[in-house]
Every structure is written in C-alpha cells, then in structure tokens.
C-alpha positions as CSV (number, residue, x, y, z in Angstrom):
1,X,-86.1,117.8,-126.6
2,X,-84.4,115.1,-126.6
3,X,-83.3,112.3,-129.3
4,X,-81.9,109.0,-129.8
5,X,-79.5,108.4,-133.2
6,X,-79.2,104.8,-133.5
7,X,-75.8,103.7,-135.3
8,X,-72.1,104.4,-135.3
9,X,-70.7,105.8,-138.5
10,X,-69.7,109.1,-140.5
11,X,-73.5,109.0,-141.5
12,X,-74.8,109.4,-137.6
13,X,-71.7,111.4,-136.6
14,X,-72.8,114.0,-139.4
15,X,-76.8,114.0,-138.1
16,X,-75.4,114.5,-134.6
17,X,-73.7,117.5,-135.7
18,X,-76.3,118.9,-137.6
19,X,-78.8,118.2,-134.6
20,X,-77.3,119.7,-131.5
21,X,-77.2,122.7,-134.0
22,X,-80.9,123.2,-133.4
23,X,-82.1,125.4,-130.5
24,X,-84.9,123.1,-130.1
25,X,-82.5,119.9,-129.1
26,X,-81.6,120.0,-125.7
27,X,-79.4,116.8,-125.6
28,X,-78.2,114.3,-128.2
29,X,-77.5,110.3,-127.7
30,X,-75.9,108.3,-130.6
31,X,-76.3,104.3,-130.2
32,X,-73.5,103.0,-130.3
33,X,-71.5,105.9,-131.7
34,X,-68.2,106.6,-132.0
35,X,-65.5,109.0,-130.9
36,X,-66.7,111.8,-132.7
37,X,-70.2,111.5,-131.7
38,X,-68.2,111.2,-127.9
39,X,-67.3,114.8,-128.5
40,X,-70.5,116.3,-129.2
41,X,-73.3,113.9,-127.9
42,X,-73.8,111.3,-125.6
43,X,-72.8,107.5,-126.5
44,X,-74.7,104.5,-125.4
45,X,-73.2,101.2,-126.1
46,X,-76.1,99.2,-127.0
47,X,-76.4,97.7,-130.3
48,X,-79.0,99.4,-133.1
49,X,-80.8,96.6,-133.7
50,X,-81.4,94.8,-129.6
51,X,-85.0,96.4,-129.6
52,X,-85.7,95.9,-126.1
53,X,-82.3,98.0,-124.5
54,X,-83.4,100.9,-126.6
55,X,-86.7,101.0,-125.0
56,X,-85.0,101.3,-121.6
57,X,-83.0,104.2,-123.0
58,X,-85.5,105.9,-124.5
59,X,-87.5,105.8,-121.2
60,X,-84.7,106.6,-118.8
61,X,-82.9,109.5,-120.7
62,X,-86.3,111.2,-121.5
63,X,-86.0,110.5,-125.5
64,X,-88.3,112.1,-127.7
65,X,-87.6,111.1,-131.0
66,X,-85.4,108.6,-132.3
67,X,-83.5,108.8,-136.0
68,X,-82.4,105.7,-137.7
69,X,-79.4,105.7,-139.2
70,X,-79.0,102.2,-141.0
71,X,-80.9,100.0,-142.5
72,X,-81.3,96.8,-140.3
73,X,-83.3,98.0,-137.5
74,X,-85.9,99.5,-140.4
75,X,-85.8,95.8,-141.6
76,X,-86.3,94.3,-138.3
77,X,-89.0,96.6,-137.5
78,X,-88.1,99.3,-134.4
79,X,-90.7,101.8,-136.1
80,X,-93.2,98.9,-135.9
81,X,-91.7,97.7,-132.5
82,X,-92.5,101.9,-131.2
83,X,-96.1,101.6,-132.4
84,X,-96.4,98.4,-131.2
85,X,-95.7,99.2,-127.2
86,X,-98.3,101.4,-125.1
87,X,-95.4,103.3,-123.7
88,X,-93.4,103.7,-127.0
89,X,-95.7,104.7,-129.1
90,X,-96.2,108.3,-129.4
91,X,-92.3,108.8,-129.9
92,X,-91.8,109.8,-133.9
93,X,-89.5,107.3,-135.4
94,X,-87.6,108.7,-138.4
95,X,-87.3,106.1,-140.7
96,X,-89.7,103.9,-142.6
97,X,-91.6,100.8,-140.6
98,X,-91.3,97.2,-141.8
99,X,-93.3,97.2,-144.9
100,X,-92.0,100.3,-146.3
101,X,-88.3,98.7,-145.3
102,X,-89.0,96.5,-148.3
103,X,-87.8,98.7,-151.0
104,X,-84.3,98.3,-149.7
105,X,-84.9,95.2,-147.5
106,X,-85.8,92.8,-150.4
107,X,-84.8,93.3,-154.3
108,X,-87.4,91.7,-155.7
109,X,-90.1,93.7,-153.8
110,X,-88.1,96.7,-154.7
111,X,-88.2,95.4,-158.5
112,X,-91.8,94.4,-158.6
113,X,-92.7,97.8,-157.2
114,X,-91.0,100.0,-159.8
115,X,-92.8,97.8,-162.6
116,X,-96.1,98.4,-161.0
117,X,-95.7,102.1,-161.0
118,X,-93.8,102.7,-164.0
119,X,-90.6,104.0,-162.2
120,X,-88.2,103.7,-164.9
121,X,-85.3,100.9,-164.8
122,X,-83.2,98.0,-165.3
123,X,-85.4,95.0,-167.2
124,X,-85.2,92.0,-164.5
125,X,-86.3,88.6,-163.5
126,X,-86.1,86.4,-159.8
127,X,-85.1,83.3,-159.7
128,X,-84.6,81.0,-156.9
129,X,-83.4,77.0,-156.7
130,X,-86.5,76.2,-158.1
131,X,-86.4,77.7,-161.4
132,X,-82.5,78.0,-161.4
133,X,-82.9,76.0,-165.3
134,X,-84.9,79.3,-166.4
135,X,-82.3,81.7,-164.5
136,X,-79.7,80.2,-167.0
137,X,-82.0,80.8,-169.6
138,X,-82.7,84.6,-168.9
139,X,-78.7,85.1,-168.6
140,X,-78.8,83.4,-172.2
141,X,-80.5,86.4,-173.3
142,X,-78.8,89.4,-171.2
143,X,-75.5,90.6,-173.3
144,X,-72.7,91.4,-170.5
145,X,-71.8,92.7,-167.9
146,X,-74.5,90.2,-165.7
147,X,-75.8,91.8,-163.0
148,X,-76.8,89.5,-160.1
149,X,-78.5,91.1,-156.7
150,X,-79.3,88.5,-153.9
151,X,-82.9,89.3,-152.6
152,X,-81.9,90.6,-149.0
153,X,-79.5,92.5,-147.3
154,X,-76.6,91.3,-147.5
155,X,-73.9,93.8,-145.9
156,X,-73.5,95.8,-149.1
157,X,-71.8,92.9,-150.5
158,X,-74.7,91.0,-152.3
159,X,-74.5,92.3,-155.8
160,X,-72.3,91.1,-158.6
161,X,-71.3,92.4,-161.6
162,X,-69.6,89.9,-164.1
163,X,-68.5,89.4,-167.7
164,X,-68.6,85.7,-168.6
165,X,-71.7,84.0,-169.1
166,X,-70.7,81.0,-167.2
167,X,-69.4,82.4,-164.0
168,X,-72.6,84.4,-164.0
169,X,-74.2,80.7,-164.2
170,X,-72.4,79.4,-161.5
171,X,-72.4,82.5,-159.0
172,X,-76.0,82.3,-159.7
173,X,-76.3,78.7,-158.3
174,X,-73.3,79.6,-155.5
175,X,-76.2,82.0,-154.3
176,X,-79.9,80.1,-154.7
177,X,-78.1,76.5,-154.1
178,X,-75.2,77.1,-152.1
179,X,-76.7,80.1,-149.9
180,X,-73.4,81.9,-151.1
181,X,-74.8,85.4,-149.1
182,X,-76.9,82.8,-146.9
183,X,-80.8,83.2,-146.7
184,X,-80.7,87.1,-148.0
185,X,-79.7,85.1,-151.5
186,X,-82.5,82.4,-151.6
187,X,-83.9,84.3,-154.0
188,X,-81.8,86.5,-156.7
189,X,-82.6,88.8,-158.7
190,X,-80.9,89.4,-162.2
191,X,-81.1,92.2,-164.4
192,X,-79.9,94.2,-167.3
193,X,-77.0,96.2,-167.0
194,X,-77.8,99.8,-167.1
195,X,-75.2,102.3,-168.8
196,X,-74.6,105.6,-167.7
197,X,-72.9,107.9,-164.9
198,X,-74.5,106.8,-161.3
199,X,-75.4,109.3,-158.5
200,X,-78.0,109.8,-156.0
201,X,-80.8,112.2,-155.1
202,X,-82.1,112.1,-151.4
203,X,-85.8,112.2,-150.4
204,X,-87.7,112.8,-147.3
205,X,-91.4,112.3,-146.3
206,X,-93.7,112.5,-143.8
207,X,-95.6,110.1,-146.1
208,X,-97.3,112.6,-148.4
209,X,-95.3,115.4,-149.1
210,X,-91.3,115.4,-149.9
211,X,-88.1,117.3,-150.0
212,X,-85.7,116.3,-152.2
213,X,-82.1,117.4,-150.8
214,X,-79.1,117.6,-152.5
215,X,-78.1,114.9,-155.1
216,X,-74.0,113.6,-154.7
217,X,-71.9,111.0,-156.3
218,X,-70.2,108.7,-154.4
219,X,-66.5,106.4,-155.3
220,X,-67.1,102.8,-154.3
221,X,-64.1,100.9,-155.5
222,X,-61.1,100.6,-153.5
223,X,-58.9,101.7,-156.2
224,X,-57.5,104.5,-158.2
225,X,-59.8,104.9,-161.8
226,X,-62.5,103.2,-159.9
227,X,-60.8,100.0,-160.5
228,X,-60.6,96.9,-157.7
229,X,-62.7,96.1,-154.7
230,X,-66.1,97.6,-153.7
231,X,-66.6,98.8,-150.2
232,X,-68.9,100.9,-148.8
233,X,-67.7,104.3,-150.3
234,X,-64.5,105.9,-150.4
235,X,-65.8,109.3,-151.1
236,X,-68.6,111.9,-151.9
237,X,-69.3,115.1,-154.0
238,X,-72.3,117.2,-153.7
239,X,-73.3,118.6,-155.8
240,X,-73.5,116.8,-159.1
241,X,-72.1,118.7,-162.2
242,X,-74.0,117.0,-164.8
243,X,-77.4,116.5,-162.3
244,X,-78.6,119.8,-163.5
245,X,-82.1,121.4,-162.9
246,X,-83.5,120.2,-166.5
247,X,-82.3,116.2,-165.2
248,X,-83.4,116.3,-161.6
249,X,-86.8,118.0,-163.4
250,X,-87.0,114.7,-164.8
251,X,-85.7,112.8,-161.5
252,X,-88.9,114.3,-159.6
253,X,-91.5,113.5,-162.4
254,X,-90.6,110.3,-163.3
255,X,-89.2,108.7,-160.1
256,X,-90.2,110.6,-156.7
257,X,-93.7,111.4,-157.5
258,X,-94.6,107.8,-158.9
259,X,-92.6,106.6,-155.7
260,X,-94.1,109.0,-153.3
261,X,-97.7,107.4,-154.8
262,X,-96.9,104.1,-155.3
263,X,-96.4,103.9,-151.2
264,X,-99.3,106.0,-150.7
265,X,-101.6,103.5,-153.1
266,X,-99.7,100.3,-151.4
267,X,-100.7,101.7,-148.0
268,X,-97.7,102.4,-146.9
269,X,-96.8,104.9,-144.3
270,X,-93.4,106.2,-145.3
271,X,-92.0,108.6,-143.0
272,X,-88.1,109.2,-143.4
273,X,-85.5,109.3,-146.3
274,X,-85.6,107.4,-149.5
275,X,-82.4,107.4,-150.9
276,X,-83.0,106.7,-155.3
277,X,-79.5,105.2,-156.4
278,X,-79.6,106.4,-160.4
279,X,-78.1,105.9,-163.3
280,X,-78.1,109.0,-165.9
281,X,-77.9,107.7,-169.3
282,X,-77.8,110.4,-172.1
283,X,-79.8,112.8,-169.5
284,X,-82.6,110.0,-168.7
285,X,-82.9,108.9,-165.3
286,X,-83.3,104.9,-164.4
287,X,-83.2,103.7,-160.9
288,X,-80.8,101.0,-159.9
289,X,-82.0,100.8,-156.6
290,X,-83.4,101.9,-153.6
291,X,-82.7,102.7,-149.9
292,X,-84.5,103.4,-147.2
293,X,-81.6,105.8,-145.1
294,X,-79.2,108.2,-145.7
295,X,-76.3,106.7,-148.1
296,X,-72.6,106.8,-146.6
297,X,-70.5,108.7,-147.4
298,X,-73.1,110.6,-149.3
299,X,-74.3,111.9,-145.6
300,X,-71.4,113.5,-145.1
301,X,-71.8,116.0,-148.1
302,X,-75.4,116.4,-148.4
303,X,-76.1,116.8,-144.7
304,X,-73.5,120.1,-144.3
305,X,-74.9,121.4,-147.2
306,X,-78.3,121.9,-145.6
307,X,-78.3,125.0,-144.2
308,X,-82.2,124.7,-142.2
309,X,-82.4,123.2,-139.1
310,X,-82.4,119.7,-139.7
311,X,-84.8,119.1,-136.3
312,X,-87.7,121.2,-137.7
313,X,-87.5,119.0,-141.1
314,X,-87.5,115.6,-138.6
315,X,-90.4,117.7,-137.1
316,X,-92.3,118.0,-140.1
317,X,-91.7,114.5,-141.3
318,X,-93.6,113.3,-137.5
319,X,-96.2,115.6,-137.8
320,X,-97.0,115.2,-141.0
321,X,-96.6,119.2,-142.1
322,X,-93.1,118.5,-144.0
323,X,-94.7,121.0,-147.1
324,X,-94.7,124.1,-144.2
325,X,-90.9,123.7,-143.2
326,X,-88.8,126.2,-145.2
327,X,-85.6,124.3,-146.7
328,X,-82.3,126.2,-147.8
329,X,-79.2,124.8,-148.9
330,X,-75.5,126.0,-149.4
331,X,-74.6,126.9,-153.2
332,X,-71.0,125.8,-152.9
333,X,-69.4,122.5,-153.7
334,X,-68.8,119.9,-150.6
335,X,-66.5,117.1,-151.0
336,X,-65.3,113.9,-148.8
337,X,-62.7,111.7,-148.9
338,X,-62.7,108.6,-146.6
339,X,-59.7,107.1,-144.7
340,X,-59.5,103.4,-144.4
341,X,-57.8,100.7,-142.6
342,X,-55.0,99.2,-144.3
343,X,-56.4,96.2,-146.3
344,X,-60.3,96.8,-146.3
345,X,-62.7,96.1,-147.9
346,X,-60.9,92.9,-147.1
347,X,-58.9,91.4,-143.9
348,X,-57.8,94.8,-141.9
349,X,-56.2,95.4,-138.4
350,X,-57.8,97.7,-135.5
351,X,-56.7,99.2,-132.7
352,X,-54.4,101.9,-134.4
353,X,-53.9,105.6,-132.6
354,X,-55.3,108.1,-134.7
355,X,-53.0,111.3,-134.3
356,X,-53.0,114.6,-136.1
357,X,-57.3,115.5,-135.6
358,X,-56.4,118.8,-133.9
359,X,-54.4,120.1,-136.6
360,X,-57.0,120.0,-139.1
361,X,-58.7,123.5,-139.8
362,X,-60.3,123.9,-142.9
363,X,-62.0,120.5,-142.8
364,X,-65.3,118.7,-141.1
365,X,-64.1,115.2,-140.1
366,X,-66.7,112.7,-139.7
367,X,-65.7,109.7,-137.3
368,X,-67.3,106.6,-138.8
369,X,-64.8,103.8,-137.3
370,X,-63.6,105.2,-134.7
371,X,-63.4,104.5,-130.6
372,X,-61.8,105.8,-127.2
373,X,-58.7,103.7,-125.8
374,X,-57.9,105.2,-122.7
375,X,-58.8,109.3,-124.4
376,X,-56.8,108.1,-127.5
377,X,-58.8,108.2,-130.9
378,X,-57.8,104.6,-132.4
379,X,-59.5,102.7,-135.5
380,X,-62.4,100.2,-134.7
381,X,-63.3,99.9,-138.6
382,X,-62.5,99.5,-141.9
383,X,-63.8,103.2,-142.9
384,X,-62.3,105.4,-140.3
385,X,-63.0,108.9,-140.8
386,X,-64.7,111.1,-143.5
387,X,-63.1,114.2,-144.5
388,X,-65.2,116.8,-145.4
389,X,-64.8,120.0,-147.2
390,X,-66.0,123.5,-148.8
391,X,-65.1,125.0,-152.1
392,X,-66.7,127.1,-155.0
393,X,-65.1,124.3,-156.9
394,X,-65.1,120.6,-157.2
395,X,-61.3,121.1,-157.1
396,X,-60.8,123.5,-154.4
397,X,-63.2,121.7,-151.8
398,X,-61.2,118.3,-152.7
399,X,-57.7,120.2,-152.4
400,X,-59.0,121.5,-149.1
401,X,-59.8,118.1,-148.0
402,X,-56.2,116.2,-149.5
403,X,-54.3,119.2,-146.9
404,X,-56.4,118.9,-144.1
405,X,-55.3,114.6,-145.0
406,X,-51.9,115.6,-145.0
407,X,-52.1,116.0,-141.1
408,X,-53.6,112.9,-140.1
409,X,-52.2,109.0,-139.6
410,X,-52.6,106.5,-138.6
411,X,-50.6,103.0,-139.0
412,X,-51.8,101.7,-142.5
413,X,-53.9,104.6,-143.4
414,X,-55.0,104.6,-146.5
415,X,-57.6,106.5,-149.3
416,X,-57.9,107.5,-152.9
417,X,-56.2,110.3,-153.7
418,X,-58.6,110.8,-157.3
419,X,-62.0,111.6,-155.8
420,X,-63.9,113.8,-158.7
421,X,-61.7,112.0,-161.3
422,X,-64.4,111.9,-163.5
423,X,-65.8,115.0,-163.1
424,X,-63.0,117.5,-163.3
C-alpha cells in the first residue's frame, strides 16, 4: 500500500520512519517533507493545505491512505474535501474532518464542549468587541497570571499569559479591536490560570474505540529554567515520572471517555489522534487544551516508543476495528532535544550547512527544518532537527542525546542544554 503524509517537520519525519517499518507499506510520500523524509520516503513539493495538487498525487502515485500531520488542513477540511469527491472518497484519511477540527480549530468550541460534558478544566468566558466592557469585568475577577487564548489558530502564538491586570486589558482589546492575531482573535477567550505540572496523553480513534499511547512532557520556552520565549517546543520526555498508572487512571475516566462520548453524542465522526494538553495539580487532571494531531516534539518520543506497527493501528482507525489491533510499547525512557536556528522563536537566518549527521550513533535524529542544497543538508527553519534517544533513565537517554549533539553544527546552532530539569 501506499500512503501520503502531509507536512514537513520532526512530527512527519518520525511517522515516515515508523511507516516504511511495516511490511504492509510498499512506498511512502511526505508532502512537503524535508531532508530526512528525502532519505527514507518520497518528497513532493506541494503545500499541505492546496487541496486540489494532493488529489493529483493521490491519483497518480496510487495513494491509499493519507495521514495528516498538522493541523490546518484538518481545519480547512481535506478529510471533508476526500468524502466530498467521487474519486477520493474511499481513501481513509487519518485525522479528524472539519467539525471534529473544532476542538483545536476554535477555543471557544473547544471550551463550550468540555463544559457540556463535564471534562474537567480551567473556568472561562468569550468575549469579542462587542462585549469587550464585560471582558474587563471578568479579568476584574480572575487573580493573576491572565490567561488570554484568541479563538483560532493562530501559529501557536495566540495565547498569552500575563501578570498585570491592565496589560491583560489592553492585549485583550489589541486582539478583539485591533485584530492583534488577525480574524483567529475576533473572538478571545479568557480563563483562569490553572496550577500544576503540564504534560500530555495521546489518543487515537476510529471514532468509538481508543488507544491511549504514551503520555510526554514537552519544554516550550526558549530559555534555560523555562524562562523567555515560547516556540514550538524545544524538547520531549516520554514517559512521564509523575503520570503514573493511578493519574492516567484518572486521565481516562475523567477526560478520554467523556471526550470519546461527547463527539459520539455531537455526531461527530472522529477518526485520528486527540492530543489532551493537561495540567496535573496535586494528582487531578484538568485539561488546558485540545489538539486534533500529534504534538511536536512530543512525536518524536511517543512515536519510537511504540513498538506495533503503526500501519495496522492507522488500519484499525479506517476500518473502524481499532479495539482488535494489539498495541505494545517500549518500557524505557525516550528523550529529545531540539536544535534551533540562531534567534528563533524570533527573526533567524536559513540556508546554513548542517554537518556532523553521519557521526551520530546512538541517536534517532528527526529532520523537522531541514532541506537539500545541491546534496548538502542546510536549515530551512527555525526548529531544525530533533534528537532522539534511549535510556533506562531520564538521565541516561538525555546524556545520550547531549553526545550524539556534541557532533553536529551548524552556523548559530542552538538548544537547551536542561531538558528534564524538573524532573531529575
């Protein structure tokens, strides 16, 4: 069989690698891809979201299943798109369609869904220019930090955490009035700010039964002690030391089972991953949000922990007979560590020769910004490259990982050298 991967990071690098693992996968393409997906599949450079060029590649190379890696084409609706064409149409799409792209495409959906079906979390209200006088108000009654989440997506950078009441006030207005994250802001959503240690637990379904796959914790800020900057993730540990089978007990009874029939009562057809973004406080689970893919760089740890053939699960998720796929995963620790572009998450140059790849031995590395300039691997992003590796210890996967680092550069490389801080 064939199958289409649509998007170009460490996420789709790491469900290439797992898929042309499977005897049943006879070829791989990645759209748009990148130069580790070069290596090991076959690149098309068409963007994941122009609809109509992936039809043409679907019908010329034969494809027979397509996985989504991000979240805008579930938004803009290529599962709906597939059903929607006579020729499409009996080719699985994994990923949710339009209505089930809600939960991460729009906040307040998201919100008003959890409240309907008791999911536990943050206390919240929407507000738009038209009832900006009553946002005010509601922030008159939240103690800080504010949290402020524009409705839509917004390139992860849409959410705002602040301390004074007045600059909440004002970013609040920048955003409804002022379009500050342009129409994905028109309406805002603020809410309480939830205390605790944040990881995530992974679910896929075909839409009535689930797996849950291996929870991680990812590092968002740029800096050292989590300080500075967010970006998209500057590294991963699965699993989670203090997500233990007495928590994630909890995680499944009081957030995937109400999820998994909250859709089902909505009439939603959910097939593909939910991904629950939690907060642990004091051993209680509360969900900070939703997403309807794979996290990255979360992928990167969970996936290579996942010892079954991650085609037969895709399988059971389009045939609806995900409860009769057997699912194992690897007991040891994974860890990842991302390398970034000198400057990001803000202004960053491209174009720089990555050298040193062949050298590493004891390491997976994931290719998430990453292209070909004339057979030379050079940057293309501000996350360049995941890197991923084994241990029966948080510290000995991450020391593994920091050596196999030690061979690689790149002009302005950069990372944080403290992944696991918190938990060692």
């Amino acid at each position: 069989m064939n199958i289409l991967i649509l998007g170009s990071g460490g996420r789709e690098h790491a469900f290439a690698l797992k898929l042309v693992e499977s005897p049943k996968v006879s070829s791989v393409f990645v759209a748009p891809g990148n130069a580790g997906t070069h290596k090991i599949a076959t690149n098309v450079v068409i963007s994941p979201t122009d609809f109509s060029a992936i039809k043409e590649v679907v019908i010329k190379n034969n494809i027979k299943m397509v996985v989504v890696g991000p979240e805008a084409p579930l938004v803009k609706g290529i599962h709906d798109f597939f059903l929607a064409d006579a020729i499409l149409n009996n080719i699985p799409v994994i990923g949710p369609k339009k209505d089930g792209a809600l939960l991460e495409g729009s906040k307040d959906f998201s919100k008003k869904f959890m409240e309907k079906y008791n999911v536990p979390t943050a206390k919240y209200k929407s507000f738009t220019s038209k009832n900006l006088e009553e946002g005010f108000s509601f922030l008159d009654t939240l103690k800080p930090p504010y949290v402020l989440k524009a409705d839509g997506l917004a390139a992860g950078k849409g959410v705002l955490i602040l301390n004074d009441l007045e600059e909440a006030k004002e970013e609040l207005k920048e955003m409804v009035s002022n379009q500050k994250f342009g129409d994905a802001s028109s309406t805002v959503v603020i809410e309480e700010f939830l205390k605790g240690i944040e990881l995530s637990v992974f679910v896929l379904t075909d839409g009535k039964n689930y797996k849950i796959l291996p929870s991680a914790k990812d590092y968002k800020r740029i800096g050292e002690g989590d300080i500075g900057l967010n970006t998209g993730g500057m590294g991963a540990i699965s699993p989670v030391p203090f997500a233990d089978k007495n928590f994630l007990n909890k995680v499944e009874e009081l957030v995937v089972k109400p999820t998994i029939k909250g859709l089902q009562k909505e009439g939603i057809d959910y097939k593909g991953f939910i991904f629950i973004g939690l907060m642990n406080d004091r051993g209680n689970p509360s969900v900070v949000e939703y997403n309807v893919r794979m996290g990255d760089p979360e992928t990167e740890v969970v996936l290579p922990r996942i010892e079954s053939d991650l085609f037969d699960l895709f399988d059971g998720v389009a045939n609806q007979t995900l409860h009769q796929k057997s699912f194992s995963v690897n007991k040891q620790t994974a860890t990842t560590v991302m390398l970034v572009s000198g400057g990001y998450p803000e202004a960053y140059e491209k174009n720089k020769e990555i050298i040193g790849l062949q050298e590493v031995k004891d390491s997976i590395v994931f290719h998430a910004g990453t292209t070909l300039n004339n057979d030379k691997v050079v940057t293309s992003g501000g996350r360049v490259m995941a890197i991923t590796s084994f241990g029966n210890s948080i510290q000995e996967a991450l020391d593994k990982s920091y050596s196999s680092i030690d061979e690689i550069s790149f002009d302005k490389m950069n990372y944080r050298s403290d992944i696991g801080f918190d938990l060692l």
